[in-house]
N, CA, C and O atoms as a Tripos MOL2 file, in Angstrom:
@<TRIPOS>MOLECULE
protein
  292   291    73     0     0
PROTEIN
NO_CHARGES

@<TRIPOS>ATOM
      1 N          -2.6870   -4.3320   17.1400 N.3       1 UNK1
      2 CA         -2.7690   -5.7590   17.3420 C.3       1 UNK1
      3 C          -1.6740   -6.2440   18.2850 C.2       1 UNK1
      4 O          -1.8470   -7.0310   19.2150 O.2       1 UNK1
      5 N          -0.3040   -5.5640   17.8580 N.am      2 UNK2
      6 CA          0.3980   -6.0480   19.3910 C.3       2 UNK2
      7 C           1.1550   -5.5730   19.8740 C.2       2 UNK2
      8 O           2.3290   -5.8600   20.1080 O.2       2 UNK2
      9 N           0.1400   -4.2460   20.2170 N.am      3 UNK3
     10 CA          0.2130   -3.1500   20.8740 C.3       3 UNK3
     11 C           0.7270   -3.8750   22.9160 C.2       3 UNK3
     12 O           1.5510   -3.4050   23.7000 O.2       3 UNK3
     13 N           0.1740   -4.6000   23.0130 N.am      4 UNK4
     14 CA         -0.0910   -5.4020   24.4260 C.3       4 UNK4
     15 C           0.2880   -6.3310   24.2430 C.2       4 UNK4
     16 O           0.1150   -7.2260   25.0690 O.2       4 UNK4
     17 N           0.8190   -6.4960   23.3500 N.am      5 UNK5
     18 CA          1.5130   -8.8770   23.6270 C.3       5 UNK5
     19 C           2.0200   -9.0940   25.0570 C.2       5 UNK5
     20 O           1.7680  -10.0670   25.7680 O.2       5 UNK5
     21 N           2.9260   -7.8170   25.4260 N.am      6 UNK6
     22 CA          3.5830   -8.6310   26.1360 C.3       6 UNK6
     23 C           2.9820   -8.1920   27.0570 C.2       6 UNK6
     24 O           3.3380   -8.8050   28.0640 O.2       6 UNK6
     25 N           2.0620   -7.2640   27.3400 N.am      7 UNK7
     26 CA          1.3130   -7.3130   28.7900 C.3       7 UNK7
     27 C           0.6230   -8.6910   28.8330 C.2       7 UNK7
     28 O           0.9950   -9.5600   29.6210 O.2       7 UNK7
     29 N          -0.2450   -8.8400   28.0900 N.am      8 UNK8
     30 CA         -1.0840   -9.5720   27.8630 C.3       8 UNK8
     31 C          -0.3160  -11.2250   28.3210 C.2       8 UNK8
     32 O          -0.8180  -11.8240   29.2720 O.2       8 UNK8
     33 N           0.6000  -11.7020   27.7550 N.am      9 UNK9
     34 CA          1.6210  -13.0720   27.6920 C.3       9 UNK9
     35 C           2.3110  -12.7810   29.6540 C.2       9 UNK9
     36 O           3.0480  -13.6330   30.1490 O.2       9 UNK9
     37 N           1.9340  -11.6300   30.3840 N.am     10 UNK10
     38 CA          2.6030  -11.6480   31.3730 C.3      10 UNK10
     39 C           1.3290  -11.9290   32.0180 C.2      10 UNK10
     40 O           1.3350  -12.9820   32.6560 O.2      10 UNK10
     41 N          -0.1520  -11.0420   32.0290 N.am     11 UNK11
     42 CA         -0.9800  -11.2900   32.3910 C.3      11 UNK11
     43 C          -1.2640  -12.7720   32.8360 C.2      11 UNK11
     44 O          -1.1670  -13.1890   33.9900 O.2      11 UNK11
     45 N          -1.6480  -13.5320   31.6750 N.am     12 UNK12
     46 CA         -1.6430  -15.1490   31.4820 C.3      12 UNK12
     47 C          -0.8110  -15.6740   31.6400 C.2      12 UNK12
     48 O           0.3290  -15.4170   31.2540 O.2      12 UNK12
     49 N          -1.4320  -17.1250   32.6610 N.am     13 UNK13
     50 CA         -0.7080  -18.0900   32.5690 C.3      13 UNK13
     51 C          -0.7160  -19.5120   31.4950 C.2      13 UNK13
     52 O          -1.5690  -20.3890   31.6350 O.2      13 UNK13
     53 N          -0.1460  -19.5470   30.9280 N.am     14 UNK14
     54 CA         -0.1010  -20.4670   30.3490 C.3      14 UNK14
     55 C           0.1050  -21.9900   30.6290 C.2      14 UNK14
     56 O           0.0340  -22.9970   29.9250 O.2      14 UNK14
     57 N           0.4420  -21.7060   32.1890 N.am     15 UNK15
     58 CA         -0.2490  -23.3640   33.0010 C.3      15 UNK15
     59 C          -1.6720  -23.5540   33.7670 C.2      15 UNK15
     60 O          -2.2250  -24.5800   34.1640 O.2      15 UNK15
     61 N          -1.9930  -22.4300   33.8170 N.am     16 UNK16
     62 CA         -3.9450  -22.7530   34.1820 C.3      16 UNK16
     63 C          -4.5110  -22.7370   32.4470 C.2      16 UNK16
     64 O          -5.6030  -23.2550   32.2110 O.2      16 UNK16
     65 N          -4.0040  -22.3520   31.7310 N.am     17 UNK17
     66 CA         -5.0630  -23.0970   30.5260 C.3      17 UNK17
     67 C          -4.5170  -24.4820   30.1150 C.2      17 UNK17
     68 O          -5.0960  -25.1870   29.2890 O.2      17 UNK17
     69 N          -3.3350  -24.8460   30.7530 N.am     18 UNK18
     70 CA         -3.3130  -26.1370   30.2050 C.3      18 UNK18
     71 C          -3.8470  -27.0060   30.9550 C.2      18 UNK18
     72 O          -4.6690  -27.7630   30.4410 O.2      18 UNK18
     73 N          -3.5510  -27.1260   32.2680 N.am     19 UNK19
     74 CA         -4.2840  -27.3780   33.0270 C.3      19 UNK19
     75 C          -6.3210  -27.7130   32.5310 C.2      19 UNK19
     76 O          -6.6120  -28.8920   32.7340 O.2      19 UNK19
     77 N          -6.8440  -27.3400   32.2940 N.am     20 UNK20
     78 CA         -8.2560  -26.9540   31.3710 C.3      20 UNK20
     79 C          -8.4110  -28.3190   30.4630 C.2      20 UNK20
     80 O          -9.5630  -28.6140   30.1440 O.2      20 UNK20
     81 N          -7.5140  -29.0350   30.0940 N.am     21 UNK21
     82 CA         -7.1570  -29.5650   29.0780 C.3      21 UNK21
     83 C          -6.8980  -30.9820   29.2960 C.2      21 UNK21
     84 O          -7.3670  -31.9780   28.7450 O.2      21 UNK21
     85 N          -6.0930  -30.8510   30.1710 N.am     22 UNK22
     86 CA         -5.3670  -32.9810   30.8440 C.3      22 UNK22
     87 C          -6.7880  -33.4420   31.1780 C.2      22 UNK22
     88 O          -7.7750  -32.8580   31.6240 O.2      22 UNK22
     89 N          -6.5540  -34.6080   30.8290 N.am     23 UNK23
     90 CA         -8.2080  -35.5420   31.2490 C.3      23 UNK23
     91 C          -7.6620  -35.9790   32.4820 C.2      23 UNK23
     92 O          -6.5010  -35.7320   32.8080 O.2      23 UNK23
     93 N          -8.6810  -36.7990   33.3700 N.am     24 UNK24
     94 CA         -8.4480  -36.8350   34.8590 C.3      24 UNK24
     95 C          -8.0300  -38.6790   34.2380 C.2      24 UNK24
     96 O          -8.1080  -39.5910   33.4150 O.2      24 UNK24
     97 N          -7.4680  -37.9880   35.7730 N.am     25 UNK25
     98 CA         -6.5910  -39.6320   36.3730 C.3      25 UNK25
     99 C          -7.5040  -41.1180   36.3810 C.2      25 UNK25
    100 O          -6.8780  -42.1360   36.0840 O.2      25 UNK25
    101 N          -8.5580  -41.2070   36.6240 N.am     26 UNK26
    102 CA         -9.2670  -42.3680   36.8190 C.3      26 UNK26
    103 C          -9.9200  -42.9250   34.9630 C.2      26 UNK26
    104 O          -9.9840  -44.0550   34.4790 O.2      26 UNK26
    105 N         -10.3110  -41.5140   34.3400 N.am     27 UNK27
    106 CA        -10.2730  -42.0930   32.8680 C.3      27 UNK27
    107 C          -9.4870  -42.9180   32.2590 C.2      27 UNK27
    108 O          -9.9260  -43.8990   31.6580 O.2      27 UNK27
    109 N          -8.3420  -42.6520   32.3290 N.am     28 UNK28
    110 CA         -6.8560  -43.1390   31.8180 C.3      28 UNK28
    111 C          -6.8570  -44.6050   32.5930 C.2      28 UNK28
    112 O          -6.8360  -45.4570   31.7050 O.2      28 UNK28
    113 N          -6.8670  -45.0390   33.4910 N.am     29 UNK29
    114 CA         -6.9280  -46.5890   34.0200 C.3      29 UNK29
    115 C          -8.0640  -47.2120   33.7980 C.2      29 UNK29
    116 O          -8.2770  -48.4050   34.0140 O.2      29 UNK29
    117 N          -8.9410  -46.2880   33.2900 N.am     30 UNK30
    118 CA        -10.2980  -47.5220   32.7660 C.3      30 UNK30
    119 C         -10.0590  -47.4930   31.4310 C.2      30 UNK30
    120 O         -10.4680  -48.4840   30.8260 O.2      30 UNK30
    121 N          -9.5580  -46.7130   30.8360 N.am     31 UNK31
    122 CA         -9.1540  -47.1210   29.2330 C.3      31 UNK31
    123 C          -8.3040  -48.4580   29.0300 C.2      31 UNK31
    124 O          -8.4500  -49.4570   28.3260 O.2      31 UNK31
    125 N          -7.3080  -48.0140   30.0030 N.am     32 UNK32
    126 CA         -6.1850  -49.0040   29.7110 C.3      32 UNK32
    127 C          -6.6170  -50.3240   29.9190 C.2      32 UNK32
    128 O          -6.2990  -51.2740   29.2030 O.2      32 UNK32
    129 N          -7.5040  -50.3850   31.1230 N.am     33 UNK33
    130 CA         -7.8010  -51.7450   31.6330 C.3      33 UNK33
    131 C          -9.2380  -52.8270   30.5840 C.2      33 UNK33
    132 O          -9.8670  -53.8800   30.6880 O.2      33 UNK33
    133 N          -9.0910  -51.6390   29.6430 N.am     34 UNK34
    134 CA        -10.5200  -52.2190   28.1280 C.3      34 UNK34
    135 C          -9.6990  -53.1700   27.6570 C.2      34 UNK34
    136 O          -8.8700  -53.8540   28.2570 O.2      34 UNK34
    137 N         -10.0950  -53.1440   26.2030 N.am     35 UNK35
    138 CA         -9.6020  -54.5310   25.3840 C.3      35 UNK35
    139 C          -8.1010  -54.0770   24.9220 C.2      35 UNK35
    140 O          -7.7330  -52.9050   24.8510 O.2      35 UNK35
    141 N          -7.5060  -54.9300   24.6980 N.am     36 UNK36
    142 CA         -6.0800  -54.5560   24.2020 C.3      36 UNK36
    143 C          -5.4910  -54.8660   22.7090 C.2      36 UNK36
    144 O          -4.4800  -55.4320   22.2930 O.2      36 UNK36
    145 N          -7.0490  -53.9690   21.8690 N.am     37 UNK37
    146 CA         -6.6390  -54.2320   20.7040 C.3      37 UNK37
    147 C          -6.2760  -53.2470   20.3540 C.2      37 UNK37
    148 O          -6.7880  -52.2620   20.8870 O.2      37 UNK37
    149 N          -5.1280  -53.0160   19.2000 N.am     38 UNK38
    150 CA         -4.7370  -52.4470   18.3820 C.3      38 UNK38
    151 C          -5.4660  -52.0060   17.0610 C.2      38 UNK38
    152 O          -5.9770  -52.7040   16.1860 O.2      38 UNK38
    153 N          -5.3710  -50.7420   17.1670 N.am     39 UNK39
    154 CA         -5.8870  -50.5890   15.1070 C.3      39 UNK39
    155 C          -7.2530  -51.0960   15.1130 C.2      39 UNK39
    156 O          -7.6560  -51.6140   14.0710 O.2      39 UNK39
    157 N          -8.0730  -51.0250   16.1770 N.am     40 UNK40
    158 CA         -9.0700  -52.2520   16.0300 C.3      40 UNK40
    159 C          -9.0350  -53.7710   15.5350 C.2      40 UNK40
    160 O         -10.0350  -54.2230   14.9770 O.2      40 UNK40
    161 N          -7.9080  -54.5640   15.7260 N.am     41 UNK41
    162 CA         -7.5710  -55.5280   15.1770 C.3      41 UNK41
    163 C          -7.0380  -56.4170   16.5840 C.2      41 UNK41
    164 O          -6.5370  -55.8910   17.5770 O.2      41 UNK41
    165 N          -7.2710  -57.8190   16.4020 N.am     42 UNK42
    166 CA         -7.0990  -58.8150   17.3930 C.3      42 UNK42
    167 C          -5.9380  -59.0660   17.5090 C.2      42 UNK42
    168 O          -5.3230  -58.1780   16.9180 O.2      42 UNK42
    169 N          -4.9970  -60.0600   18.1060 N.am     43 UNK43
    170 CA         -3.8870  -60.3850   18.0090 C.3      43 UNK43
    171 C          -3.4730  -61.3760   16.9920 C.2      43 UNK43
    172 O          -2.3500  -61.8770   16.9310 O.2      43 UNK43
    173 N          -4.6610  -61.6680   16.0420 N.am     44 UNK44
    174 CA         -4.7140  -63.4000   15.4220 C.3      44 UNK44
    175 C          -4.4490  -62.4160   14.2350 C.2      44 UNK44
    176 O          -3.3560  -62.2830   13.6850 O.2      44 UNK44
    177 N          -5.9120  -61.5620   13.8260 N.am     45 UNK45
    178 CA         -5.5820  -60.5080   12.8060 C.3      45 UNK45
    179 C          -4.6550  -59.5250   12.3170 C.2      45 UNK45
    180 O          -4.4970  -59.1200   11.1650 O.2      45 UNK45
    181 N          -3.8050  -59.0660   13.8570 N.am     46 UNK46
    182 CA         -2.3060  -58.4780   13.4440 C.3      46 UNK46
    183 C          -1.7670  -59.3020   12.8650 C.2      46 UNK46
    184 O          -1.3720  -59.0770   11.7210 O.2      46 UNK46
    185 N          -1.5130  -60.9500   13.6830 N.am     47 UNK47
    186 CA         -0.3910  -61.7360   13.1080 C.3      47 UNK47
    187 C          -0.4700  -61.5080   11.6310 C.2      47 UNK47
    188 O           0.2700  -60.7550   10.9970 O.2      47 UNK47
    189 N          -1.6180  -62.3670   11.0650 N.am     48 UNK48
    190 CA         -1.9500  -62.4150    9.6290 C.3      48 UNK48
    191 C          -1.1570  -60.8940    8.9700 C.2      48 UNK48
    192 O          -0.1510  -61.0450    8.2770 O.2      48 UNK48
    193 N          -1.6370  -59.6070    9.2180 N.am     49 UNK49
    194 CA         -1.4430  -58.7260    8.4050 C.3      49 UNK49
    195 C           0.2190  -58.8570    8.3080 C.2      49 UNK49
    196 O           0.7890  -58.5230    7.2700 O.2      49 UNK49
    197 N           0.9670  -59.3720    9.4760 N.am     50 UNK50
    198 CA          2.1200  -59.2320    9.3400 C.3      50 UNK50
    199 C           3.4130  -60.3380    8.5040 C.2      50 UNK50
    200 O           4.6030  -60.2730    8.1960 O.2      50 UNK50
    201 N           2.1160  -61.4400    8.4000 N.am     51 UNK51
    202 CA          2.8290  -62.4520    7.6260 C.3      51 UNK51
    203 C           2.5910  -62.1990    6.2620 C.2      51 UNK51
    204 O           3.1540  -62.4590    5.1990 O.2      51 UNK51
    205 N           1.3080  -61.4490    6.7310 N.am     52 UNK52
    206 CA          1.0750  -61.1420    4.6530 C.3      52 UNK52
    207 C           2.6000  -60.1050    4.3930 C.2      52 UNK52
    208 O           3.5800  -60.4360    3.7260 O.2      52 UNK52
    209 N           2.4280  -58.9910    5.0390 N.am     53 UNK53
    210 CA          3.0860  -58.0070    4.3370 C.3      53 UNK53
    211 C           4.5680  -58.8760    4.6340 C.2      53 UNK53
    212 O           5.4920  -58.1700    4.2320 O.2      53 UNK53
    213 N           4.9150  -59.7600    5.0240 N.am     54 UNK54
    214 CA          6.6750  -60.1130    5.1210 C.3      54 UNK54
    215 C           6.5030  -60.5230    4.0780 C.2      54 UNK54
    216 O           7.3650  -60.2100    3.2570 O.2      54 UNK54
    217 N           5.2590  -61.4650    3.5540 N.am     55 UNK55
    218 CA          5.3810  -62.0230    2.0590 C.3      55 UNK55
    219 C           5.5590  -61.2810    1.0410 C.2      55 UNK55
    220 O           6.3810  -61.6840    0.2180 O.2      55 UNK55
    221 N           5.0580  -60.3600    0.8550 N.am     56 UNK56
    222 CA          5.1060  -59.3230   -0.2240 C.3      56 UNK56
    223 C           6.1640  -58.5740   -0.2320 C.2      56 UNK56
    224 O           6.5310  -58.0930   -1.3040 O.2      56 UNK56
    225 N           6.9140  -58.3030    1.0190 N.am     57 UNK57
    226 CA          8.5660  -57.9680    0.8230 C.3      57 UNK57
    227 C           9.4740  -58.7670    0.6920 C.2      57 UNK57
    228 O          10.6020  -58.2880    0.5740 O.2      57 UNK57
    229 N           9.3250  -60.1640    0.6680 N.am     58 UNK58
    230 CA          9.8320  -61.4310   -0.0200 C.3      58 UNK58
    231 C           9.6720  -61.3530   -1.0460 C.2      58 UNK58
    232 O          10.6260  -61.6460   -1.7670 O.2      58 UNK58
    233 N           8.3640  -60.9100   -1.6960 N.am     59 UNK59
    234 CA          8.4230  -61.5180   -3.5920 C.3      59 UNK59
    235 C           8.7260  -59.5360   -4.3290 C.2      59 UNK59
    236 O           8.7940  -59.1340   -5.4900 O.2      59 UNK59
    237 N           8.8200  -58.8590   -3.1160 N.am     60 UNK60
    238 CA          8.9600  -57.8590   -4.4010 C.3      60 UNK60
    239 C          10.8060  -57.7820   -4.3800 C.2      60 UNK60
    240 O          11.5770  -57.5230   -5.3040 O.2      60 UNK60
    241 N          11.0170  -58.0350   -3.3030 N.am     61 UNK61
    242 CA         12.4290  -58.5530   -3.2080 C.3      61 UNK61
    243 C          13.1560  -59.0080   -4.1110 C.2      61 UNK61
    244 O          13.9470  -58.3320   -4.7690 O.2      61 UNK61
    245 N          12.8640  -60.7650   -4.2870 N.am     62 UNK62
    246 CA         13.0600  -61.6020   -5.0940 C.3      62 UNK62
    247 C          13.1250  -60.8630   -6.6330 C.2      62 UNK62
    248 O          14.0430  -60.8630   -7.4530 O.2      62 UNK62
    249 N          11.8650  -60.2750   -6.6830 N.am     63 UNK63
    250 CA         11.9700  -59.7370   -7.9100 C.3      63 UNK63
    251 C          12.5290  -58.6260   -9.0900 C.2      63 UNK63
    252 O          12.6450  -58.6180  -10.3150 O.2      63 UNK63
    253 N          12.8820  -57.4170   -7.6100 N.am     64 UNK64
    254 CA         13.9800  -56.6570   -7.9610 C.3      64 UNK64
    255 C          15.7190  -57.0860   -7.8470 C.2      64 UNK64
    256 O          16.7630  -56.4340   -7.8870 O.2      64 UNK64
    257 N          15.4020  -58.4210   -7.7000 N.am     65 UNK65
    258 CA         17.0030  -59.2160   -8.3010 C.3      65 UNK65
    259 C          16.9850  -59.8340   -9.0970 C.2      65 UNK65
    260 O          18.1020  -60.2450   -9.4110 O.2      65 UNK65
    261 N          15.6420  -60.4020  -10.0850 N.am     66 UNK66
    262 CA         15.3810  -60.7940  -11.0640 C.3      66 UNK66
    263 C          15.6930  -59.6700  -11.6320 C.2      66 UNK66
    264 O          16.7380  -59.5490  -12.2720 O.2      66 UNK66
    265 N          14.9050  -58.7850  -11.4890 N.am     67 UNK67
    266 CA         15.3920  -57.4340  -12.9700 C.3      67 UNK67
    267 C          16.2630  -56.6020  -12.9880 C.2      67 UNK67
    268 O          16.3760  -55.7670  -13.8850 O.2      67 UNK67
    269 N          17.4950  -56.7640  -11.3650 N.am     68 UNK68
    270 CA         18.5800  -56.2000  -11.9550 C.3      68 UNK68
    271 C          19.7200  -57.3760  -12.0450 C.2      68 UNK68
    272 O          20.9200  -57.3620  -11.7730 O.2      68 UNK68
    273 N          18.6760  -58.5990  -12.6340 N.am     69 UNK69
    274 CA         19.7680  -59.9080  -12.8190 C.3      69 UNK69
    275 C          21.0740  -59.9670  -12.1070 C.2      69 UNK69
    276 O          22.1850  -59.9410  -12.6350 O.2      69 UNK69
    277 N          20.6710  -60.0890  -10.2720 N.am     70 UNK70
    278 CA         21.3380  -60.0800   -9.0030 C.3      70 UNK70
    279 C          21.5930  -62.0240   -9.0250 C.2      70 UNK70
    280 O          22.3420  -62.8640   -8.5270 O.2      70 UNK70
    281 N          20.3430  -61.9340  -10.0080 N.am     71 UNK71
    282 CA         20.2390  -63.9210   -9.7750 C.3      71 UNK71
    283 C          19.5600  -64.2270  -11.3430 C.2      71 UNK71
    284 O          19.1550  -63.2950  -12.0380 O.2      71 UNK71
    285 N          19.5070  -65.4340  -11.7200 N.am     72 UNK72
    286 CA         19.3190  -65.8580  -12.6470 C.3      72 UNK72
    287 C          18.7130  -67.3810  -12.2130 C.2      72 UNK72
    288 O          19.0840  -68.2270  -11.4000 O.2      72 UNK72
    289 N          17.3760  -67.2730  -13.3570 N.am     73 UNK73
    290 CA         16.9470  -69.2020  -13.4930 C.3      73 UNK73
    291 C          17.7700  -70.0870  -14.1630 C.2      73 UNK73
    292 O          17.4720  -71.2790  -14.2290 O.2      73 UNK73
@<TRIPOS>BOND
     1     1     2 1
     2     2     3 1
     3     3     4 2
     4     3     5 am
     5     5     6 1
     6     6     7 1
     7     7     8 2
     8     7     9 am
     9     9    10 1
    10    10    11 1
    11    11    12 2
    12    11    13 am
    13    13    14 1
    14    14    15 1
    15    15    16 2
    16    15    17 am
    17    17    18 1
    18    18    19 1
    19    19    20 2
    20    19    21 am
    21    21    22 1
    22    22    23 1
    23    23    24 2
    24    23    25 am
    25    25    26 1
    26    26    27 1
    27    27    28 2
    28    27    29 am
    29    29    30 1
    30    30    31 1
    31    31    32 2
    32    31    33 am
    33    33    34 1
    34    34    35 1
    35    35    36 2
    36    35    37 am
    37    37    38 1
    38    38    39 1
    39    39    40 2
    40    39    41 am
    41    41    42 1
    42    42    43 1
    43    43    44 2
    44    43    45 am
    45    45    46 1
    46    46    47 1
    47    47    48 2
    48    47    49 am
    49    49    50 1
    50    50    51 1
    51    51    52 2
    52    51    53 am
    53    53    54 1
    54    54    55 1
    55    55    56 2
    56    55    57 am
    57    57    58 1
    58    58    59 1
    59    59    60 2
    60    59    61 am
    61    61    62 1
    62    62    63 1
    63    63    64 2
    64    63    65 am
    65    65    66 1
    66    66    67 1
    67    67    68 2
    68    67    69 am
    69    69    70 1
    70    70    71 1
    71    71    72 2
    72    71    73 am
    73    73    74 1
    74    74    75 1
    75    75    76 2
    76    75    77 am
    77    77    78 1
    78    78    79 1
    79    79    80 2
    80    79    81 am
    81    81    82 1
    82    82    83 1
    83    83    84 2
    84    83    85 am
    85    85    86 1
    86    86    87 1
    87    87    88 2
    88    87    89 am
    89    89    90 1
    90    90    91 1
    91    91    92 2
    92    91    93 am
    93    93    94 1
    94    94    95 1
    95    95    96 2
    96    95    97 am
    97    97    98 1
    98    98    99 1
    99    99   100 2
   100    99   101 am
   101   101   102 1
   102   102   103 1
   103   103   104 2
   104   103   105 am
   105   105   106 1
   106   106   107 1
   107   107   108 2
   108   107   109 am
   109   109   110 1
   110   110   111 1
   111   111   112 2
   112   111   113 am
   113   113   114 1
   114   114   115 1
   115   115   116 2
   116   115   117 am
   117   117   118 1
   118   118   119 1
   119   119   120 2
   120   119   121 am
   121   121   122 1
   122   122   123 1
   123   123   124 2
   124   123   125 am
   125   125   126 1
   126   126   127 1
   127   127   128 2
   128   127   129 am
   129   129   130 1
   130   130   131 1
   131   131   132 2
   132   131   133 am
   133   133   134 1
   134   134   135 1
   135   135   136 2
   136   135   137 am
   137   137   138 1
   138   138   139 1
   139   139   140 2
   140   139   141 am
   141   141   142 1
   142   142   143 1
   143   143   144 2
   144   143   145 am
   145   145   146 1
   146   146   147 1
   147   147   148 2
   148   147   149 am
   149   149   150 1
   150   150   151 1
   151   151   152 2
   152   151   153 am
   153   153   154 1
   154   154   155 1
   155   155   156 2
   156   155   157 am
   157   157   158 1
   158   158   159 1
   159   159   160 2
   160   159   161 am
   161   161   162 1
   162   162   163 1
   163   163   164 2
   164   163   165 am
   165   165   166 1
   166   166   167 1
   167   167   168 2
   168   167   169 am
   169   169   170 1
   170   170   171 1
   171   171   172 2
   172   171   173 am
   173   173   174 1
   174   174   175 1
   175   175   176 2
   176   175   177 am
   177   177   178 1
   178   178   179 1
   179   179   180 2
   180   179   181 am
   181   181   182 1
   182   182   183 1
   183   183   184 2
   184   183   185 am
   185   185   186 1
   186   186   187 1
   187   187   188 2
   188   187   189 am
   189   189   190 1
   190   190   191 1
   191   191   192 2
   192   191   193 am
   193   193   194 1
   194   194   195 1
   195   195   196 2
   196   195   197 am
   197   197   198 1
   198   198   199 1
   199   199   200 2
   200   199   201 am
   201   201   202 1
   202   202   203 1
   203   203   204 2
   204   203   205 am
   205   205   206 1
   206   206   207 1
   207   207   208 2
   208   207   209 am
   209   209   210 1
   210   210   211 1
   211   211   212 2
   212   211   213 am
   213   213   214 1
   214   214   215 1
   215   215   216 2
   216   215   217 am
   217   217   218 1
   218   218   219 1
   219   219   220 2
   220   219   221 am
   221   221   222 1
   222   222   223 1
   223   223   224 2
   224   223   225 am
   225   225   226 1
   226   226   227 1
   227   227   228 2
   228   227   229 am
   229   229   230 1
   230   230   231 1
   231   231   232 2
   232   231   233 am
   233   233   234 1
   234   234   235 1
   235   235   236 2
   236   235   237 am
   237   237   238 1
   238   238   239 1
   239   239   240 2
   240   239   241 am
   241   241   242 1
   242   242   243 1
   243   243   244 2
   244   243   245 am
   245   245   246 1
   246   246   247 1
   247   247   248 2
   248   247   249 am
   249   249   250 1
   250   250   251 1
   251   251   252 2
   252   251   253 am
   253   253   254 1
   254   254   255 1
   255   255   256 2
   256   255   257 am
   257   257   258 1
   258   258   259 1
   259   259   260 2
   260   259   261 am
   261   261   262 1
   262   262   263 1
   263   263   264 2
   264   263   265 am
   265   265   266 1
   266   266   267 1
   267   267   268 2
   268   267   269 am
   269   269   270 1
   270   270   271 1
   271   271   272 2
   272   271   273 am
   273   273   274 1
   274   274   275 1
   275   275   276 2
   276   275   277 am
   277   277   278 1
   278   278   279 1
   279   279   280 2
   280   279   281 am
   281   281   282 1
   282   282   283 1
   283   283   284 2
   284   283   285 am
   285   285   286 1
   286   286   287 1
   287   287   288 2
   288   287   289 am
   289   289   290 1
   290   290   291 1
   291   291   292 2
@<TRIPOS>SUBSTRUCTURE
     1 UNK1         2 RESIDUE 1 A UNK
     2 UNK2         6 RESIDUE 1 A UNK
     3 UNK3        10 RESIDUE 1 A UNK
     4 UNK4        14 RESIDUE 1 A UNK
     5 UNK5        18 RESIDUE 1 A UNK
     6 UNK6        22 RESIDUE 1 A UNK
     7 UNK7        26 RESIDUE 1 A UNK
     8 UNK8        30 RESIDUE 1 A UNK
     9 UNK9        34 RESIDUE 1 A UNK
    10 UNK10       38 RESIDUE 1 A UNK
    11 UNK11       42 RESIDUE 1 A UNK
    12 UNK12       46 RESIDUE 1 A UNK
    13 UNK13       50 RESIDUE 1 A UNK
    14 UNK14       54 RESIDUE 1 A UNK
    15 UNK15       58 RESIDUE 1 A UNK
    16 UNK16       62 RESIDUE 1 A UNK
    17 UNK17       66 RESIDUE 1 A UNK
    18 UNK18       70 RESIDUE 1 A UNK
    19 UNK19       74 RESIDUE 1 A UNK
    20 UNK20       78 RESIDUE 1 A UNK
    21 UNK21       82 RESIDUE 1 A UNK
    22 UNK22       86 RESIDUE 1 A UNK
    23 UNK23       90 RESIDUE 1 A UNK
    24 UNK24       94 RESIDUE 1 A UNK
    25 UNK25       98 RESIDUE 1 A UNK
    26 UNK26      102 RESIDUE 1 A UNK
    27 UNK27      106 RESIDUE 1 A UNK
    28 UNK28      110 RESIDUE 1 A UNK
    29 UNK29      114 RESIDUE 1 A UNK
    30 UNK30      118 RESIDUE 1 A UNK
    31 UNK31      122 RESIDUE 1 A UNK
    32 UNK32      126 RESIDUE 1 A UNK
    33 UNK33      130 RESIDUE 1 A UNK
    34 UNK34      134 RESIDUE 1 A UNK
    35 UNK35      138 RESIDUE 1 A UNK
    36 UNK36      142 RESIDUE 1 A UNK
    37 UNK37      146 RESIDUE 1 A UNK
    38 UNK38      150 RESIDUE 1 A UNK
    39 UNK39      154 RESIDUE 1 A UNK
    40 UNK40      158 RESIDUE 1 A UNK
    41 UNK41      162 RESIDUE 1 A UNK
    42 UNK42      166 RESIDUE 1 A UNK
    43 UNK43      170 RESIDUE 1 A UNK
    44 UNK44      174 RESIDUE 1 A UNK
    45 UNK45      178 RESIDUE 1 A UNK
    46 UNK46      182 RESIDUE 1 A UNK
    47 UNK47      186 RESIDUE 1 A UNK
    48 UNK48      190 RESIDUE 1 A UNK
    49 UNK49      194 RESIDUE 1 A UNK
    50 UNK50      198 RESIDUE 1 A UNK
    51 UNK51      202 RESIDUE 1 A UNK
    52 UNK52      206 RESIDUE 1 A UNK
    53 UNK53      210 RESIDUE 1 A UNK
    54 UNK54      214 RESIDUE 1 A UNK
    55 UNK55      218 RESIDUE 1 A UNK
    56 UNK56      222 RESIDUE 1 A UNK
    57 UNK57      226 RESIDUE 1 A UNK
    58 UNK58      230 RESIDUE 1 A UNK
    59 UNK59      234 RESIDUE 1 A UNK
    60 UNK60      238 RESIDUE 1 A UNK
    61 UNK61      242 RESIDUE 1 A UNK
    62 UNK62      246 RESIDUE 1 A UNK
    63 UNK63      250 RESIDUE 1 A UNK
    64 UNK64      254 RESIDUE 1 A UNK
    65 UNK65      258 RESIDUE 1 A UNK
    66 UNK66      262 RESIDUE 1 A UNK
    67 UNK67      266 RESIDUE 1 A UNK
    68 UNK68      270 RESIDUE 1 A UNK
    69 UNK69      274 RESIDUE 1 A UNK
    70 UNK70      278 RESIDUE 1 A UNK
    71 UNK71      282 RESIDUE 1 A UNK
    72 UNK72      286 RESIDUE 1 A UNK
    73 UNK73      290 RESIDUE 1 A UNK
C-alpha cells in the first residue's frame, strides 16, 4: 500500500487537481450581484431576530442576579 507514496506524491501535482475544483470568475459576480440576504432572512427580519435575542439576554440576565441576590425587590 505504500510501497510508492512517494513516487506517486512526486508524480502528482497537487495544483492541477485543485485547479479542477475553483468555480470560474464570472459565477462569483453574478452571485454577489443577487439579493443580499442573509440566512435567507431580510434586513427587517434580522433586525427583529436581534432585538428579540438582546431581550432575552436582558431578562435571563436580570434574573441570574435575582437568584444570586446581586439585587433585591
Amino acid at each position: 500500500m505504500f510501497d510508492n507514496l512517494r513516487e506517486d506524491a512526486a508524480a502528482q501535482s497537487f495544483y492541477e487537481e485543485e485547479a479542477q475544483f475553483q468555480p470560474a470568475a464570472g459565477t462569483e459576480q453574478a452571485r454577489k450581484s443577487g439579493s443580499s440576504r442573509f440566512l435567507g432572512m431580510t434586513p427587517i427580519q434580522r433586525f427583529v431576530i436581534a432585538v428579540m435575542m438582546m431581550f432575552a439576554v436582558c431578562v435571563i440576565g436580570a434574573l441570574c442576579l435575582l437568584v444570586t441576590e446581586k439585587i433585591m425587590f
